[in-house]
N, CA, C and O atoms as CSV, one atom per row, in Angstrom:
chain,resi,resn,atom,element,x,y,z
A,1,UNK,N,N,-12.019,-60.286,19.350
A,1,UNK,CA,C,-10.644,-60.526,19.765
A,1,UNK,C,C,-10.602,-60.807,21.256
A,1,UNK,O,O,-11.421,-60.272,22.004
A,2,UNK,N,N,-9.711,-61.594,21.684
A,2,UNK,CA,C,-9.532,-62.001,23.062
A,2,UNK,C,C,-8.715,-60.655,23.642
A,2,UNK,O,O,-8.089,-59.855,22.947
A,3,UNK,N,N,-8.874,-60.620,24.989
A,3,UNK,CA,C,-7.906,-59.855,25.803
A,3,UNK,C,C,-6.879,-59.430,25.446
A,3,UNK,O,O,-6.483,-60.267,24.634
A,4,UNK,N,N,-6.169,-58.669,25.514
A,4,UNK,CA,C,-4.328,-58.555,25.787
A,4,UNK,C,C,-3.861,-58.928,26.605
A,4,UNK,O,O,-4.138,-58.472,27.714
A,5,UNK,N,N,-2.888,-59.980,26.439
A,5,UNK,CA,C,-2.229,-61.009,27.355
A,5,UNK,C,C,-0.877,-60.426,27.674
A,5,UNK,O,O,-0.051,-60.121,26.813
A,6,UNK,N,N,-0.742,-60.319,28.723
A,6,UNK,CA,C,0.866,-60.019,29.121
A,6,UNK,C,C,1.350,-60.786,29.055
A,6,UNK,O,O,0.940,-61.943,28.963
A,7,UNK,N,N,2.951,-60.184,29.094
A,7,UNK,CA,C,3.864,-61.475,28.639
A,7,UNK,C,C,4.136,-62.365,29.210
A,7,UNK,O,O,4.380,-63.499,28.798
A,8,UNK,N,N,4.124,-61.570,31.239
A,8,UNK,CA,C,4.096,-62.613,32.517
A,8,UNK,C,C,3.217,-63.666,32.553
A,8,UNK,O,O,3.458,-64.639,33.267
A,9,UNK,N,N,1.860,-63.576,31.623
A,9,UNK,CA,C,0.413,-65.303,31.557
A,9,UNK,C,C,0.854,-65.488,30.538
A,9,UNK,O,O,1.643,-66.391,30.816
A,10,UNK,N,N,1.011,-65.237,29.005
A,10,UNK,CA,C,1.202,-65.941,28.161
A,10,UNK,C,C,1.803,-67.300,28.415
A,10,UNK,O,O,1.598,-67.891,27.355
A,11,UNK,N,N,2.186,-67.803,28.911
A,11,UNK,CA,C,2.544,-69.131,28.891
A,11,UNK,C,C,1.604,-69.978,29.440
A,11,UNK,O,O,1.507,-71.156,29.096
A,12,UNK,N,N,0.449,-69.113,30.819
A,12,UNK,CA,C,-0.338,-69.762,31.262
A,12,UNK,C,C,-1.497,-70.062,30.312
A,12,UNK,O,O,-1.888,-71.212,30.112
A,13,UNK,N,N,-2.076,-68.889,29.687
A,13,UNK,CA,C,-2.779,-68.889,28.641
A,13,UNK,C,C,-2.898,-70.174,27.812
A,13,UNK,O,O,-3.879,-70.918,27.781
A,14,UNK,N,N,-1.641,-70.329,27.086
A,14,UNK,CA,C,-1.204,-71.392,26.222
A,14,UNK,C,C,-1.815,-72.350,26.841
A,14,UNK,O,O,-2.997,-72.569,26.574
A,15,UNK,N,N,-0.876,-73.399,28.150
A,15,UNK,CA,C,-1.101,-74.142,29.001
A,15,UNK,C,C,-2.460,-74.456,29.445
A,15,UNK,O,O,-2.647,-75.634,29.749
A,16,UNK,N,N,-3.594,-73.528,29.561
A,16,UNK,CA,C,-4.716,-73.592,29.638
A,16,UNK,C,C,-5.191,-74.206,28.427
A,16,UNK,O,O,-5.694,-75.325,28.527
A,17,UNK,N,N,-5.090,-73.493,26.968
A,17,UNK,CA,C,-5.412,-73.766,25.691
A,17,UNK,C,C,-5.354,-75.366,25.665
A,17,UNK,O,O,-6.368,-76.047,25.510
A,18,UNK,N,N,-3.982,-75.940,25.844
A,18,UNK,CA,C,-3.619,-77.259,25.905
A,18,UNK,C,C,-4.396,-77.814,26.420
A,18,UNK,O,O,-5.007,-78.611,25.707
A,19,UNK,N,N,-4.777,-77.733,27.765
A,19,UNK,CA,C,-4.993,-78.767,28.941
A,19,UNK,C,C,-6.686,-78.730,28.106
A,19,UNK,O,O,-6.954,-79.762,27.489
A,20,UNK,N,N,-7.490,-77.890,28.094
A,20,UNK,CA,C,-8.897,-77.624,26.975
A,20,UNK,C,C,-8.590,-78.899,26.311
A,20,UNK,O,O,-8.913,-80.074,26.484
A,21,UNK,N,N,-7.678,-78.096,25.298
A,21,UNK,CA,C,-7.811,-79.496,23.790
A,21,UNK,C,C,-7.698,-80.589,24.767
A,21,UNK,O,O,-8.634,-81.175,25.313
A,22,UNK,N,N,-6.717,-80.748,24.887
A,22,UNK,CA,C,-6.450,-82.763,25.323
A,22,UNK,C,C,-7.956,-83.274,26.125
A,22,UNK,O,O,-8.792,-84.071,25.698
A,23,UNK,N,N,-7.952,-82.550,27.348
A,23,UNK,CA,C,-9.039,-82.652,27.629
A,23,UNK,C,C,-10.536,-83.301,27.306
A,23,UNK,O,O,-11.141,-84.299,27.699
A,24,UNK,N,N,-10.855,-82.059,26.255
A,24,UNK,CA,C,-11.951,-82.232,25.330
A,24,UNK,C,C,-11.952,-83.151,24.509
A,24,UNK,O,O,-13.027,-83.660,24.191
A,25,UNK,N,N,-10.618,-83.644,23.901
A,25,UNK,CA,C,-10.110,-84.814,23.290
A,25,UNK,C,C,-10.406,-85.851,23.967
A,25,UNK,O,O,-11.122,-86.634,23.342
A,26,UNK,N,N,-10.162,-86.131,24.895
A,26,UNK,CA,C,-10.242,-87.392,25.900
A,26,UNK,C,C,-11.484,-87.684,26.424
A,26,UNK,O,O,-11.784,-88.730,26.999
A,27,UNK,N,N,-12.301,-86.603,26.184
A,27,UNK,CA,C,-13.872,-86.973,26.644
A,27,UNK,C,C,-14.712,-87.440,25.412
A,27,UNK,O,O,-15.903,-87.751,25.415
A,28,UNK,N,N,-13.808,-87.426,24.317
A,28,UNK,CA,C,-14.410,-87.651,23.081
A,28,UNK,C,C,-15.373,-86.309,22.186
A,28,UNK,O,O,-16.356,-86.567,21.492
A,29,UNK,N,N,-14.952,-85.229,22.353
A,29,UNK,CA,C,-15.855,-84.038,22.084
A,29,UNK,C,C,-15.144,-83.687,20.932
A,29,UNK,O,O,-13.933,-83.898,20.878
A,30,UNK,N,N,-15.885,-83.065,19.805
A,30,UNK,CA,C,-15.811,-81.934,18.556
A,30,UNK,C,C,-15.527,-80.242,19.400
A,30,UNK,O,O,-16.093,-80.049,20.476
A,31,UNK,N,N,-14.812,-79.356,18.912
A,31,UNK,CA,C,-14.611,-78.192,19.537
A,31,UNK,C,C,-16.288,-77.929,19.072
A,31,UNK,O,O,-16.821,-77.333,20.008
A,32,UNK,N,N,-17.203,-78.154,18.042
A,32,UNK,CA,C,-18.222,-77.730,18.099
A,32,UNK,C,C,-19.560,-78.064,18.902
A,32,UNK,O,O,-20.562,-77.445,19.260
A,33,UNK,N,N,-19.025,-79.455,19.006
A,33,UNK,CA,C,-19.836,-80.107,20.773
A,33,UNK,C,C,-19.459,-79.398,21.943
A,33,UNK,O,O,-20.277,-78.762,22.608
A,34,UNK,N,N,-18.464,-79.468,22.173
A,34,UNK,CA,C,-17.593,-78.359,23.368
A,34,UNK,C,C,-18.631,-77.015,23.496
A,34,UNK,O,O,-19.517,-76.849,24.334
A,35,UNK,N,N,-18.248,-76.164,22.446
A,35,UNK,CA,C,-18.699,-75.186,22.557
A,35,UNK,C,C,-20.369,-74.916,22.549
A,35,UNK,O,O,-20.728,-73.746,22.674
A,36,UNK,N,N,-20.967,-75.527,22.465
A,36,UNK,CA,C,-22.493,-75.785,22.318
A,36,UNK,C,C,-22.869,-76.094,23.467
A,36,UNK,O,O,-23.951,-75.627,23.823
A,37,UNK,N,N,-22.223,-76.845,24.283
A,37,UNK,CA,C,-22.485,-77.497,25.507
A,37,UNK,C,C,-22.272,-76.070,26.281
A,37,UNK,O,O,-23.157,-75.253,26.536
A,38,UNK,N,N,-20.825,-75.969,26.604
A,38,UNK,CA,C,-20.475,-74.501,27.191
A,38,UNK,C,C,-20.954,-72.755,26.645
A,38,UNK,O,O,-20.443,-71.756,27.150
A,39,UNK,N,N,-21.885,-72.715,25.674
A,39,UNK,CA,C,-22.405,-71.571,25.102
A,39,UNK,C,C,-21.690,-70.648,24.513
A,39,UNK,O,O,-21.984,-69.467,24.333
A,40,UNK,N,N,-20.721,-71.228,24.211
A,40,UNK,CA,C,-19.811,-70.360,23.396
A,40,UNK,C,C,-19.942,-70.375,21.648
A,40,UNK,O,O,-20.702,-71.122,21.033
A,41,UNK,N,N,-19.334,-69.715,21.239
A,41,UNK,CA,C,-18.444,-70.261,19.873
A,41,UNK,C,C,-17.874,-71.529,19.459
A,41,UNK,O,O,-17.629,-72.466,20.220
A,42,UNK,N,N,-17.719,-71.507,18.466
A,42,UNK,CA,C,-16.677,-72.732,18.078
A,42,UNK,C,C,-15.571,-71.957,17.875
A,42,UNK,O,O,-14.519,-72.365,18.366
A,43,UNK,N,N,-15.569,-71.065,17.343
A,43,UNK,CA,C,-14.287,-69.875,16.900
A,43,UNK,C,C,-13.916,-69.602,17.945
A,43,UNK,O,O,-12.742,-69.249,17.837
A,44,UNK,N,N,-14.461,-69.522,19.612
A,44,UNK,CA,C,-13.849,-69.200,20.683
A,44,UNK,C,C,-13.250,-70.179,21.250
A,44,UNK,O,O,-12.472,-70.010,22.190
A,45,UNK,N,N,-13.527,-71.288,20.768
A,45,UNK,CA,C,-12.819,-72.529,21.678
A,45,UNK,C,C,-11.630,-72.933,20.615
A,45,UNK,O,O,-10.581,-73.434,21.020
A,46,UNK,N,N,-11.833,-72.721,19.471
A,46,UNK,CA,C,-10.611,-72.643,18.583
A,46,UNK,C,C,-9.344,-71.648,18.877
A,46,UNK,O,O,-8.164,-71.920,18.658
A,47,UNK,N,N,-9.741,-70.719,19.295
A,47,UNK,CA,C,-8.721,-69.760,19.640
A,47,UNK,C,C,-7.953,-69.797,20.867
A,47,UNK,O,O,-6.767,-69.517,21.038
A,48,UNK,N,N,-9.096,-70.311,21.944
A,48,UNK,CA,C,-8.502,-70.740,22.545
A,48,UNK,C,C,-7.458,-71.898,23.189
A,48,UNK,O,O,-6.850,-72.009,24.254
A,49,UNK,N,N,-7.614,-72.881,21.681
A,49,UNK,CA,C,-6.732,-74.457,21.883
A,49,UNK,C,C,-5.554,-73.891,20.833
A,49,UNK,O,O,-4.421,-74.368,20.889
A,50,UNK,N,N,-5.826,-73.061,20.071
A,50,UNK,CA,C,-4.786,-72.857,19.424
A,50,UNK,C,C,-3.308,-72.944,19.562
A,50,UNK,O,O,-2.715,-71.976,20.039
A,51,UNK,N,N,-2.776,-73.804,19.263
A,51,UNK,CA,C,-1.326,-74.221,19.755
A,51,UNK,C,C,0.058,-72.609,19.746
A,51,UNK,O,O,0.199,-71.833,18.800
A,52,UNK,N,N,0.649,-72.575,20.754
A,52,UNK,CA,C,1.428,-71.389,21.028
A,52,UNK,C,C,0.522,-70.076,21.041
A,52,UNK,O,O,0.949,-68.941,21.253
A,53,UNK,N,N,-0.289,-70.288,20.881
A,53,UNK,CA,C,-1.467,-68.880,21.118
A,53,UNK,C,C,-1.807,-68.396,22.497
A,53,UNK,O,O,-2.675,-69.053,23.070
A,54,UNK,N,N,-1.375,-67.536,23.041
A,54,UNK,CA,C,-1.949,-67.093,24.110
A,54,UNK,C,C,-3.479,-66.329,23.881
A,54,UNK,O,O,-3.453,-65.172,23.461
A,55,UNK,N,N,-4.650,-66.899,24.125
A,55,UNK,CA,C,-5.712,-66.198,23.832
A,55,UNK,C,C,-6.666,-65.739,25.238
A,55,UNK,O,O,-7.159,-66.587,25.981
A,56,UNK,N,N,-6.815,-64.323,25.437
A,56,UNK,CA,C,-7.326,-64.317,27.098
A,56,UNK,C,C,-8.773,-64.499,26.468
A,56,UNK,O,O,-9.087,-64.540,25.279
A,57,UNK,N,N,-9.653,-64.608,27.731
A,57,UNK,CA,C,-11.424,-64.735,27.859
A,57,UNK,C,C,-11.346,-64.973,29.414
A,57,UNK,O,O,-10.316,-65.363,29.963
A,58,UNK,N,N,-12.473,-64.717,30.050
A,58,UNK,CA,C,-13.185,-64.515,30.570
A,58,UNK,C,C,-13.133,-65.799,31.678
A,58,UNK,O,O,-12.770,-66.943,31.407
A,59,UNK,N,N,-13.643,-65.251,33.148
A,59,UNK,CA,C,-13.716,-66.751,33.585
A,59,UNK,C,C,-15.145,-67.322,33.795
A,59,UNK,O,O,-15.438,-68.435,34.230
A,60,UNK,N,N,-15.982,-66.310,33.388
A,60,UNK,CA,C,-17.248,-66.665,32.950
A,60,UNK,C,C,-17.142,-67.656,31.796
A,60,UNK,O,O,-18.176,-68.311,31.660
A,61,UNK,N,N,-16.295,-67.907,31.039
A,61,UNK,CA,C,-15.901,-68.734,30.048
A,61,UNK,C,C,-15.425,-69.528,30.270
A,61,UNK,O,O,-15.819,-70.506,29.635
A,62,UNK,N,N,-14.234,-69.805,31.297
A,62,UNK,CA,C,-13.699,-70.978,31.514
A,62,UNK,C,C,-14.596,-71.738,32.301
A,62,UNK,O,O,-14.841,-72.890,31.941
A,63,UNK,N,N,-15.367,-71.066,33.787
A,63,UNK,CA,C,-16.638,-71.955,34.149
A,63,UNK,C,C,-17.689,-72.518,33.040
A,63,UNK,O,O,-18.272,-73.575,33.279
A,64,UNK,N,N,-17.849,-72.052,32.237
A,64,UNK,CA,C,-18.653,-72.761,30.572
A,64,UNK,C,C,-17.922,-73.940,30.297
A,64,UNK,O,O,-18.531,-74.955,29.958
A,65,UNK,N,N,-16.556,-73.929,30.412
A,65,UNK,CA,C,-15.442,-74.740,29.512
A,65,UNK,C,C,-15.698,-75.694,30.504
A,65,UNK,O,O,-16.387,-76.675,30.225
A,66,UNK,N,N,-15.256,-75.543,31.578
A,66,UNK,CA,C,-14.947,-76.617,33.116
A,66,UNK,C,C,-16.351,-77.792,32.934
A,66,UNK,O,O,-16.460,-78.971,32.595
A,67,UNK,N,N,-17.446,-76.501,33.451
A,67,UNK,CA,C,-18.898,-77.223,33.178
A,67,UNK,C,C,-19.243,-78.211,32.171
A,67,UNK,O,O,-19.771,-79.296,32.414
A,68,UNK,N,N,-18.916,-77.779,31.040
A,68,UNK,CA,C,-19.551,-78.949,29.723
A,68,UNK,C,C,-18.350,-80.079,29.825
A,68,UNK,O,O,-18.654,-81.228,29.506
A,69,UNK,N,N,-16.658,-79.732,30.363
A,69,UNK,CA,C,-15.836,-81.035,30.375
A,69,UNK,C,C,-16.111,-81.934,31.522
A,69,UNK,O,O,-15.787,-83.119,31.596
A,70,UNK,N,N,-16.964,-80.996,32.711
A,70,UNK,CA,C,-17.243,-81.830,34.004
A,70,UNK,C,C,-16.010,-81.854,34.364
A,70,UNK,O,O,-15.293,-82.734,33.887
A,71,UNK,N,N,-15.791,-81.470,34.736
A,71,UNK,CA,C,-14.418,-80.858,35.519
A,71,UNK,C,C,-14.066,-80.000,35.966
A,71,UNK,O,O,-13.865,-79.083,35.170
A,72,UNK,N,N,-13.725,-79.665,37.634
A,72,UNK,CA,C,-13.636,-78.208,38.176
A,72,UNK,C,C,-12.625,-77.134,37.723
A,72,UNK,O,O,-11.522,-77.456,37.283
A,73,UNK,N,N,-13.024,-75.846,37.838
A,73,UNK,CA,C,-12.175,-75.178,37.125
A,73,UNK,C,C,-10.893,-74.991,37.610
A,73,UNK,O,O,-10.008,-74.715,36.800
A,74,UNK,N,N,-10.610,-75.100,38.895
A,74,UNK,CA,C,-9.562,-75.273,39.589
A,74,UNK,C,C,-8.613,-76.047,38.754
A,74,UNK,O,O,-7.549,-75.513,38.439
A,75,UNK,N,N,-8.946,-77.491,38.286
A,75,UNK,CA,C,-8.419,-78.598,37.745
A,75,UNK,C,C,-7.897,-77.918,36.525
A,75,UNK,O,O,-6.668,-77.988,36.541
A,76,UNK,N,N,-8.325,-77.306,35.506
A,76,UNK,CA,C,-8.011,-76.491,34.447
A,76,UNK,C,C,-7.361,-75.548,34.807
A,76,UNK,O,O,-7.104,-74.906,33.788
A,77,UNK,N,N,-6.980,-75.123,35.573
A,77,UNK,CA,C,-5.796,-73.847,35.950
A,77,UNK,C,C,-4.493,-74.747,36.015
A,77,UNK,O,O,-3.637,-74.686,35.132
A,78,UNK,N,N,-4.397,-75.549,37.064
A,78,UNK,CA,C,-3.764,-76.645,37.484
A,78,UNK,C,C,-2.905,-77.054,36.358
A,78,UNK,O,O,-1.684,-76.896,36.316
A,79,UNK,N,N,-3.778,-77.689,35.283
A,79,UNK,CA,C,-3.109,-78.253,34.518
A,79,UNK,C,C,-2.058,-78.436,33.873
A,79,UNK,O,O,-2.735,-78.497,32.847
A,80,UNK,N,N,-0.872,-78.605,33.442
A,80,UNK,CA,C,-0.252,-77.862,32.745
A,80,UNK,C,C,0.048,-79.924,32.120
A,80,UNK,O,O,0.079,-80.491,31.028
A,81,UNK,N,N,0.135,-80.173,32.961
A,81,UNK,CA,C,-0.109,-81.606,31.941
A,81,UNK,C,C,-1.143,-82.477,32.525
A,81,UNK,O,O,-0.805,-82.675,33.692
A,82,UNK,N,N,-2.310,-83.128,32.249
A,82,UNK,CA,C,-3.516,-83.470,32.886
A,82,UNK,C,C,-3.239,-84.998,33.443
A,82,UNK,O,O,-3.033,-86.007,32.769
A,83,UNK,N,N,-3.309,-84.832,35.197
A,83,UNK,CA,C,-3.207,-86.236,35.332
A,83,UNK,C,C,-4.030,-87.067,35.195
A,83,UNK,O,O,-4.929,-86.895,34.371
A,84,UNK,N,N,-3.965,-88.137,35.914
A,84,UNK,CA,C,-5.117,-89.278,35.030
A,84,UNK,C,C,-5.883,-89.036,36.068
A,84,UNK,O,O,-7.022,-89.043,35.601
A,85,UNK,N,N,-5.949,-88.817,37.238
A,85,UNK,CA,C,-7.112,-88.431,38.025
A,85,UNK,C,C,-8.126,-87.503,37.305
A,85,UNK,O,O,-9.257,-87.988,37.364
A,86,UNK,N,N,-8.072,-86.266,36.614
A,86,UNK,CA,C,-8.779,-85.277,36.182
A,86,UNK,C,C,-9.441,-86.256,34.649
A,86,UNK,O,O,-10.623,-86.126,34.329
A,87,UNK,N,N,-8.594,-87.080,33.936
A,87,UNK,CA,C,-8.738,-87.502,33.159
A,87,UNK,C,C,-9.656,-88.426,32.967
A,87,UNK,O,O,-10.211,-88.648,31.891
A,88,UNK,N,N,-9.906,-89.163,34.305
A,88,UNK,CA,C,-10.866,-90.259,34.328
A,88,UNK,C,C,-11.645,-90.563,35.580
A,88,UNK,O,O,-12.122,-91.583,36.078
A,89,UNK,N,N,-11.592,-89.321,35.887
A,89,UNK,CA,C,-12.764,-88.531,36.828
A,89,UNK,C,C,-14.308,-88.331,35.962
A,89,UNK,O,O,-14.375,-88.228,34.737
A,90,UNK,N,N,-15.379,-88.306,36.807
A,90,UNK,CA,C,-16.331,-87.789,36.388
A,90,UNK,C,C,-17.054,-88.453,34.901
A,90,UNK,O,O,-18.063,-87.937,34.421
């Protein structure tokens, strides 16, 4: 199970989840490529794109996530809708 998310990040959480999927989407990746690349799960990167899901982890995890999308993690906090700079960067 992920963290317990307060109610004050839950929205960031989400927003993170999002900016992941599309992301990973746009680089052309399977959540099971994703997660292979970044050493995770597939079940962890699922939980974490999960739509309205606030799911916490680790930022040892999100540097995994950042790393395999090539993209700084900064940029993934940021996100809340991905501009085309981050998008067609790298």
């Amino acid at each position: 199970m992920g963290k317990e998310i307060g109610y004050k990040n839950r929205d960031r959480f989400v927003q993170l989840g999002i900016a992941i999927s599309t992301l990973r989407k746009v680089r052309g990746l399977t959540q099971e490529k994703l997660a292979a690349n970044a050493g995770v799960s597939r079940s962890l990167i699922s939980n974490i794109e999960a739509p309205n899901m606030a799911y916490g982890f680790s930022l040892d995890v999100l540097f995994n996530i950042a790393d395999a999308l090539n993209v700084d993690p900064a940029d993934l906090l940021r996100a809340s809708t991905l501009p085309d700079m981050i998008i067609k960067s790298r």
